[in-house]
Structure formats: structure tokens, C-alpha cells
C-alpha atoms as a printed R data frame, in Angstrom:
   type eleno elety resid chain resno       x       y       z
1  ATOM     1    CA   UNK     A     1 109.684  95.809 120.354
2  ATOM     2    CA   UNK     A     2 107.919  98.410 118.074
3  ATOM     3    CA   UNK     A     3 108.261  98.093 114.170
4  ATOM     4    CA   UNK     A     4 108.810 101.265 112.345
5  ATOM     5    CA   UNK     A     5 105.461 102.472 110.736
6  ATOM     6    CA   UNK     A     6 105.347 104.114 107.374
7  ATOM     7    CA   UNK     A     7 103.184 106.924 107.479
8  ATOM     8    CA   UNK     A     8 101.825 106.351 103.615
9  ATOM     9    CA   UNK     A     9 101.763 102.591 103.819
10 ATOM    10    CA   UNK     A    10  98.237 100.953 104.476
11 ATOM    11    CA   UNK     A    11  97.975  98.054 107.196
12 ATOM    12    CA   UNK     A    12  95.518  95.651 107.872
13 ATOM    13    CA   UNK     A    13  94.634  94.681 111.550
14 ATOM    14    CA   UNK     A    14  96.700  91.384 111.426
15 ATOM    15    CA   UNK     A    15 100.216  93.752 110.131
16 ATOM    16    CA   UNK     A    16  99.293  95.712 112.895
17 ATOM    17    CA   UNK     A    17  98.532  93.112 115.345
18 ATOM    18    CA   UNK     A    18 102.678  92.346 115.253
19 ATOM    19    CA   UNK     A    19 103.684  95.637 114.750
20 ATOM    20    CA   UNK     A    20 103.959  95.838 118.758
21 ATOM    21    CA   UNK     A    21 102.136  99.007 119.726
22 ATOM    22    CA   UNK     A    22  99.055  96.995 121.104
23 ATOM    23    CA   UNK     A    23  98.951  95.916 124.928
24 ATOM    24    CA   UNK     A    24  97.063  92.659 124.178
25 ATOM    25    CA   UNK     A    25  98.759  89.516 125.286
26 ATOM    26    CA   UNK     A    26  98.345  87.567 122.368
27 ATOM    27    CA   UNK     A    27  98.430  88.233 118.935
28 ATOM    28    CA   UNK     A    28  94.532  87.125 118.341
29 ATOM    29    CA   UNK     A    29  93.768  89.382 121.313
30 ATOM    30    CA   UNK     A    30  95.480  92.949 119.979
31 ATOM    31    CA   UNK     A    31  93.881  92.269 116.730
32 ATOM    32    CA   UNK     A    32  90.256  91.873 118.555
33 ATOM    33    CA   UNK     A    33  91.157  94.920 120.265
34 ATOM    34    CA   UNK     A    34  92.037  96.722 117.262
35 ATOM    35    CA   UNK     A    35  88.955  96.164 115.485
36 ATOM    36    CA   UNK     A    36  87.110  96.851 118.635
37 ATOM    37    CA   UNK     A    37  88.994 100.515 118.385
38 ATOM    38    CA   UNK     A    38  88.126 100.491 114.600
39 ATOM    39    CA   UNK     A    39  84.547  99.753 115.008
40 ATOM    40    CA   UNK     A    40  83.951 102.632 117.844
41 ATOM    41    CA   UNK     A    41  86.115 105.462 115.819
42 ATOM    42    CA   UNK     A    42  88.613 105.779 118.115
43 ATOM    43    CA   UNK     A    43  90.874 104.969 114.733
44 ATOM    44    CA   UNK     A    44  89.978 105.310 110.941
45 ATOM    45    CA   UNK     A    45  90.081 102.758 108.818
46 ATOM    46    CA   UNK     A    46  89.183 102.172 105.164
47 ATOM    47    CA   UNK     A    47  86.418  99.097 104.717
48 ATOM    48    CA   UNK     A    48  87.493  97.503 102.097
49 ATOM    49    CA   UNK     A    49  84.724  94.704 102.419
50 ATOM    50    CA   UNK     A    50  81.049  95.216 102.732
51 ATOM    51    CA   UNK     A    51  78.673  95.565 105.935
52 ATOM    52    CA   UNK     A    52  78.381  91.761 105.999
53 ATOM    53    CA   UNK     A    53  82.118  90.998 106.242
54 ATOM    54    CA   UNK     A    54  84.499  94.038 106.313
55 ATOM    55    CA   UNK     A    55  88.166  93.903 105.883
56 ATOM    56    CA   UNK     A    56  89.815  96.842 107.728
57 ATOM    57    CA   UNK     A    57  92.800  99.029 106.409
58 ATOM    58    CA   UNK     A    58  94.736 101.414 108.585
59 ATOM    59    CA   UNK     A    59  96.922 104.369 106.873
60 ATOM    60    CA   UNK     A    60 100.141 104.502 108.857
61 ATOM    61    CA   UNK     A    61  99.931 108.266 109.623
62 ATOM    62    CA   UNK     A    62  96.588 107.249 111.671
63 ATOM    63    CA   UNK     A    63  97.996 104.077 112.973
64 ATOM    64    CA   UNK     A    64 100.927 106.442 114.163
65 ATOM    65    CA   UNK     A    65  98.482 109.086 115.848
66 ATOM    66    CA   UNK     A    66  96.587 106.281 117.597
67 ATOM    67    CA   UNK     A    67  99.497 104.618 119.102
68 ATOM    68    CA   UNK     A    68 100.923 107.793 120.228
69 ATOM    69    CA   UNK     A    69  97.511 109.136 121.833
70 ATOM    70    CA   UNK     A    70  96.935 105.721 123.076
71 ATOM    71    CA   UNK     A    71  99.482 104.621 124.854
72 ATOM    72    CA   UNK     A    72 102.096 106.554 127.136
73 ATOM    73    CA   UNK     A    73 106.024 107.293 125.856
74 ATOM    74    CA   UNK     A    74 108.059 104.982 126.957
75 ATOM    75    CA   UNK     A    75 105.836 101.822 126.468
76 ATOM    76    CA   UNK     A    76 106.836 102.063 122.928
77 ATOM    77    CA   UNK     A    77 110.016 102.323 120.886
78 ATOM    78    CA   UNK     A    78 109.848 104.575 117.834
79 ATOM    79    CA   UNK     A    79 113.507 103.267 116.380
């Protein structure tokens, strides 16, 4: 089931990894897939880190855009 996302909130890829709007299996797996999506633009994210070792944050209003482009309605609960 689908956390509610605040749309001003910032979320890093483990946060968003149990939010449940990822299809992955496992938790390790949506959050490989995530940065996978991150790294490609499909969603912005601030680096906080540097080239060598970035650490991703996601601004819920993007987070909400992706998951609603993303995946179809009804895979997800928006309570």
C-alpha cells in the first residue's frame, strides 16, 4: 500500500524505496531501479554528493508526477 507523498517534502531513494509506488520486488531492487530512473532523467533529483559518490534527493511534487506517469491508476493507492 502507497504512503501519502508530500509534495514540498524532499525524499531520498531509500524513503522512497518503501513508499510503495515502485514495482520492484524487494526493497534493494526498487531503490536500484530508482536510481537507475534518476540517473537517465526520467525523474529529477537534487545531488547532494559529488560525481564520485552522489546522494540523491527527490522533491515530492516530482516523485508524485513520476509515479503517476509511470505507472497505471489503479496499481497505486493515493489515500
Amino acid at each position: 500500500m502507497a504512503k501519502k507523498i508530500d509534495p514540498e517534502k524532499f525524499y531520498t531513494p531509500k524513503e522512497i524505496a518503501g513508499l510503495g509506488i515502485l514495482t520492484a520486488t524487494t526493497p534493494d531492487t526498487k531503490r536500484q531501479m530508482l536510481l537507475r530512473h534518476i540517473r537517465d532523467g526520467r525523474l529529477p533529483a537534487l545531488n547532494l554528493g559529488g560525481d564520485k559518490k552522489p546522494r540523491y534527493a527527490v522533491q515530492g511534487k516530482h516523485l508524485i508526477s513520476y509515479r503517476d506517469g509511470a505507472m497505471k491508476p489503479g496499481d497505486y493507492e493515493t489515500k
